[in-house]
Structures are given as C-alpha cells and as structure tokens.
N, C-alpha and C positions, 0 to 999 in steps of 0.2 A: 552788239557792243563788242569792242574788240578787247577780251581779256588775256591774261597773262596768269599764270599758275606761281605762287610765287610764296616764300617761305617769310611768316611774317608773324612778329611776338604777340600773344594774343593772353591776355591774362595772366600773364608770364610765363608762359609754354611757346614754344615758335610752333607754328600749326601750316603747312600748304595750302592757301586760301586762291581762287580766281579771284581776283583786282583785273578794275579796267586799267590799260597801259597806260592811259594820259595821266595816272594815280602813281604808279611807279616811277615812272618818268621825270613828274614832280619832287618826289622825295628825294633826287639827287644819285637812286641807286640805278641806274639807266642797263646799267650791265643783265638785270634783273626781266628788263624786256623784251631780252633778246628771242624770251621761246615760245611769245606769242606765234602764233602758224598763218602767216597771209592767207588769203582767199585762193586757191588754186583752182585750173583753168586745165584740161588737156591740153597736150603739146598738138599740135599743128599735122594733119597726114602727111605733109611734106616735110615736116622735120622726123617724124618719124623713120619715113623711108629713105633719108641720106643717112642714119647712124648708122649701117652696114647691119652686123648682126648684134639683133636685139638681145639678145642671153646674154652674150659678152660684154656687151655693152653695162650692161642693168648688174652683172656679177660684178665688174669691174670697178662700176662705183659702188657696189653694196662693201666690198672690201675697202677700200680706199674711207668712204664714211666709217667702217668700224676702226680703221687705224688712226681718225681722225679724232673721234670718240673717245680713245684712249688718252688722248694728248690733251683734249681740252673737254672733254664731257660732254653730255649730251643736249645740253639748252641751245648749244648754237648746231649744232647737226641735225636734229630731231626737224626743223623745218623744211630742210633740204632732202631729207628722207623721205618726209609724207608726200613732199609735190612730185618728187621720183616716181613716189609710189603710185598716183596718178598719172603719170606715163606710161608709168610699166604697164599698168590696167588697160590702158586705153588701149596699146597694141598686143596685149593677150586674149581681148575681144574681137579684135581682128584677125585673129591666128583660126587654124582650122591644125586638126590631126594634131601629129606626135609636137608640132610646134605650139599648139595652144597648151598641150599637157605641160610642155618643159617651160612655160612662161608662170603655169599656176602655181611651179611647183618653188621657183623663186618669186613671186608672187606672195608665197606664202610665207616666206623666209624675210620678207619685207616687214609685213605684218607681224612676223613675231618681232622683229627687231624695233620697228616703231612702236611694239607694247614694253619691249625692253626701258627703251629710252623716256619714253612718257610714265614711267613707273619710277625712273631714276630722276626724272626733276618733281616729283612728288602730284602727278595727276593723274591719281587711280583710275578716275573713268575710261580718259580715252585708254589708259594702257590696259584694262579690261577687254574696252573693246576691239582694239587691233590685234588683243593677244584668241580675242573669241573666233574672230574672222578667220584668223591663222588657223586655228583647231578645224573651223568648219571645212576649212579650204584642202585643209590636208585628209578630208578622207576622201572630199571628191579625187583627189590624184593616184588614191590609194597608195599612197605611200606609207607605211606603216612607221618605218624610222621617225621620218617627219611628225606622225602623229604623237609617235612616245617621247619625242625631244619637248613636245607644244606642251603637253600634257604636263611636264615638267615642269616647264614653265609658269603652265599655269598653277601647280603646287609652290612655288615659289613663289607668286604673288599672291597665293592666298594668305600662304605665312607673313609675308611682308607685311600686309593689307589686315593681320590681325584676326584669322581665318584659323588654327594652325590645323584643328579637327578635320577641316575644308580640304587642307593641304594636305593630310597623311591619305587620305581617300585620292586624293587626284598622283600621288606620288606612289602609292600602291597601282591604280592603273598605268603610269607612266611603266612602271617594269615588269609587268604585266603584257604590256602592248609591245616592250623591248627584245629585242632577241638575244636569246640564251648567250653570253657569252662577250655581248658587246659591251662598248664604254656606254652607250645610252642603256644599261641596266645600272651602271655604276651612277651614271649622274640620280637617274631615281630613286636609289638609295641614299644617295648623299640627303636629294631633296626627304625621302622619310624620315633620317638622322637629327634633321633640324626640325621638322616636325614634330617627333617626341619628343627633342630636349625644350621646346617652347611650351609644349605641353607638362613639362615637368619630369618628365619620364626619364630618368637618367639610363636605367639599368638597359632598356630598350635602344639608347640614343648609342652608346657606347658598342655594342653589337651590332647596328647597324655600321656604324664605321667600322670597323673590325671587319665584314660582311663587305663593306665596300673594299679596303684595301686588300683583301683577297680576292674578289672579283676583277680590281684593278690588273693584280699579277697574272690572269692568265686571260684578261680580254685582247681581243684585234687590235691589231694597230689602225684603228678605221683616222683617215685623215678629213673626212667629214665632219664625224660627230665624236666629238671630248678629245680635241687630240691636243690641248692642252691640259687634260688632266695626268696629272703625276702624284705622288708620297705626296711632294710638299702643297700643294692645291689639296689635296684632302685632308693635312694637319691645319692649313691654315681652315676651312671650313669648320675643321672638330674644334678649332678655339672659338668659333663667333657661338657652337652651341655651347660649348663649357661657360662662357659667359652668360648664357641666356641660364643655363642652371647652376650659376651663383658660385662657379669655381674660377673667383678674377685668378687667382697666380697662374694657373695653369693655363688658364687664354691669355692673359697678358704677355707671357714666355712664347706663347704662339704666337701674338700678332707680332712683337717685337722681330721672331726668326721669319717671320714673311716680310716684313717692312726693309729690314738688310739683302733679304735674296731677290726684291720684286726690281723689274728692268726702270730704267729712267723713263721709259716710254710710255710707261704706263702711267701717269699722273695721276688722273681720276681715281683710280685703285687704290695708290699713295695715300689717298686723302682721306678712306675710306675705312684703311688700312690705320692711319695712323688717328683715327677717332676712335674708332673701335679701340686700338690699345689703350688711348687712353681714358677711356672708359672701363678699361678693366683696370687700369693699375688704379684709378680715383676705387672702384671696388677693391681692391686692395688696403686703400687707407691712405697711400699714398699722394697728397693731393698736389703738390708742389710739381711732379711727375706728371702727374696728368695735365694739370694747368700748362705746362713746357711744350709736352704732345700739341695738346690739344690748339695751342695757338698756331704750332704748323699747319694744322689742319684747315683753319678760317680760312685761310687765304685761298686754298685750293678750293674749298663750299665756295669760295665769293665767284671765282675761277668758271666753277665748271656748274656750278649750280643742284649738284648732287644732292636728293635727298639723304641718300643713303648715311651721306655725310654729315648734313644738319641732323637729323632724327641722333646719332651719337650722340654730339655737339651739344643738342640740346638736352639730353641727360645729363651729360658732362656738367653744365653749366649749373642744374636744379641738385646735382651733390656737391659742387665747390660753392654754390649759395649759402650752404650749412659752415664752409671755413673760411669768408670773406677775406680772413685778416693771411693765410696765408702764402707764401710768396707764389707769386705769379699770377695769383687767381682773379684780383679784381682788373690785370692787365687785357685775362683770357678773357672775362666778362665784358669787357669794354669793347674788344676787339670783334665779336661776336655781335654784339649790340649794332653795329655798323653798317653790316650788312646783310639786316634781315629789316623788312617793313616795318612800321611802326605807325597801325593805325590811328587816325584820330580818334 
C-alpha cells in the first residue's frame, strides 16, 4: 500500500499517522502527499559510468538537497535523497580500495541526512533506521568523527522521540568518541544540555551550556563538522531547553533574538523558530502574542511539512483552547485546522 506519513487531528491532538495517499489526496490537502517515497530501482551501469566522478558528483547534490531543504523543507526533498541514496549504493559496491572507502564514507553522510529529514516530517521509523545504518556504516570506515557526529544524532532523536534518559547516554558517548577540542565535542554537549533540561534537570542543563560556550571559544575551526556553530546557535539552543524547563520569558527573549538574526534562506527554521517562540510567549500568559506568532508559523507547517513545526503548533493550539474568546486565537485555531488530516 502506498502510505504517506502525515500530521493529522486525532482526538484533538494532531499525531503523525501513515495514511494511504489516495486518503490524503481526497481530503483536498494534496501538498500533504508529496513525502510518499516511490519504489526505487538502481540507476542503470551506464548511467553510472557517464557521471564522471562519482564522489563529486553524489557531494554535489548532497549540498544542493540540503540548501534546498532549507527553502522548502524536507517532504519534497527527502524522496530525492533516498533514490540518490540508491545510486550512491549501487556504485559503492562496485568500487574496490580507497574508492569504495570514500563512497562509504558519504554513503554514510546520506544516511544520516535521510534520518535527519524522515524525523523532521514526523516518521520516527524510517528516521531510526537510516539514522542506524549511518552509525553501523561509520565504524566500518573507521572514521571516528563521523561516528561521534551520528552518535549525536542519534541523542537527538532520542530526545525528540521522547527517549531523553536514551539521549544523555548516547550524547555522553558522542563526546566521548569526539576529539578533545573539536566542534563535535561541543555539539555533544549541546545534545547532553537538552537532555537534562527535558529531564528536568535545570542546574546540570545550565552548565552544560556554559561547558559548551567555553569549549566553543577554543575549539578548531574544523569546516566539516559544526562550522555553523556560533554564541548565537548555542543561545538559541539554551532557549528551546529554558522552555522545556518551564522558563517561557527567557526562551521566548531567545527565540525572538534568533527569529531577527536567522537568514531569509533558511525558511524551514523560520517556521520552527517562530512556533517555538510562540509557545513560549502563550507560557508566558501572553496569548494574543502567541496566536499572531503562531499563525506565521501555519503556513510554513503547510510549506514544508515540518514536524518540528506542528508538534509546537500543536501545544500552541491545546493552551489558546483554554482562551478561545481572545484576539487572534480562534483565527490561529481555524487556520491550523486546514491543514492537518481529519479522519473519519
């Protein structure tokens, strides 16, 4: 049956449920089918051996998909990635010596990204399993980097995924496997930081950031791995935990200073970006504020199909239920209503 992973009100909670596509399709929200994955097929030995060289080739569009990703999210990328990813396979099996090694090794870098993106339209399985494959894949290469970057990862979809105990044990080995001094020791800490603030643990959450932005100030400039991390990437982080431990002003003042300083390019983030705030200002009290946020926000959820974005959204929604009458909220409510399933 050809299903479709897709965010849909379910006892009045929006939940990620697979639906068959002819079921999506019907209800009028068609955009919604887009992350169904066709049946993929290997590319052909002769289309292989006209792309010149295969690494570049397979680098080339892994970059180009993540900057594409950023613009419109990952429901319409993620199918183009996985049939890649079946390419890239098929002539890494073909490779012998240091060319099979450097096929594995983006190979693997695949695999974490299609667990990235199948976690961010809300379908834990396969993002489990692409993100497993990655882990497995990176010791055969022996690359340790790669391992602790996965390892990361995989602490962050625990957390995601409602694991957070899961997640401080795999973000403890992610900086464990990191080398002294690098950004991937920092991202591992970031990833423990969120994991005791989900767990409750303020006093722990709060030193681990502190512990990050000092390891920030004297790690590599490695342009591999975290060479996007900066201050403001780690404040905006410390607000998603200050929120999960029940301090909305102080993450709502964060996502606000990320939402002004984030690039136009980055849309999907935007969207992400601006649920989150308002979900802290609605914890705030503020609910008129949040309902304003938060309708910016729909349209980018309808967009890009971001869990990351509904899962806010729909908090957002289940504390402006409690203030129906005021301004903005049964607008935000309506507009949300629109574009999430509504089974029978």
């Amino acid at each position: 049956m050809d299903l479709v992973v897709v965010p849909a009100r379910i006892n009045g909670r929006i939940h990620f449920v697979p639906v068959p596509r002819r079921v999506v399709l019907a209800s009028g929200l068609a955009g919604l089918a887009a992350a169904a994955v066709p049946a993929t097929t290997a590319t052909a030995d002769s289309d292989l051996a006209d792309m010149g060289s295969p690494f570049e080739h397979f680098a080339q569009l892994r970059r180009v998909i993540i900057q594409t990703d950023n613009l419109i999210g990952p429901r319409h990328v993620l199918p183009a990635l996985q049939q890649n990813l079946v390419s890239l396979a098929t002539r890494r099996r073909a490779a012998r010596g240091a060319d099979a090694v450097e096929l594995l090794a983006l190979e693997t870098r695949y695999e974490e990204l299609a667990g990235w993106f199948a976690q961010d339209i809300g379908d834990e399985r396969t993002a489990h399993g692409h993100t497993a494959k990655a882990l497995d894949a990176s010791h055969v290469t022996g690359d340790t980097d790669l391992t602790a970057y996965i390892l990361g990862r995989k602490a962050q979809l625990a957390v995601d995924t409602g694991h957070p105990a899961d997640a401080l044990g795999l973000a403890t080995a992610a900086r464990r496997t990191a080398r002294p001094g690098s950004r991937l020791e920092v991202i591992a800490v970031l990833h423990e930081a969120h994991a005791h603030a989900v767990l409750g643990e303020a006093g722990e959450t709060h030193r681990a950031y502190d512990t990050a932005l000092a390891l920030l100030g004297r790690a590599d400039s490695d342009r591999v791995w975290g060479s996007w991390l900066d201050t403001a990437y780690v404040n905006t982080a410390r607000a998603r935990s200050l929120a999960a431990l029940g301090d909305y002003e102080r993450a709502a003042a964060g996502f606000d200073n990320a939402i002004a300083m984030l690039p136009p390019a980055y849309r999907r983030d935007r969207g992400v970006y601006l649920a989150r705030a308002a979900r802290a200002h609605a914890g705030t009290g503020n609910m008129p504020l949040a309902a304003r946020i938060g309708a910016q926000a729909v349209g980018i959820a309808a967009e890009t199909g971001s869990a990351r974005i509904f899962e806010q959204l729909d908090r957002l929604d289940q504390a402006l239920a409690l203030v129906s009458s005021e301004d903005g909220v049964a607008e935000f409510r309506a507009s949300l209503d629109r574009i999430v399933l509504h089974p029978a």
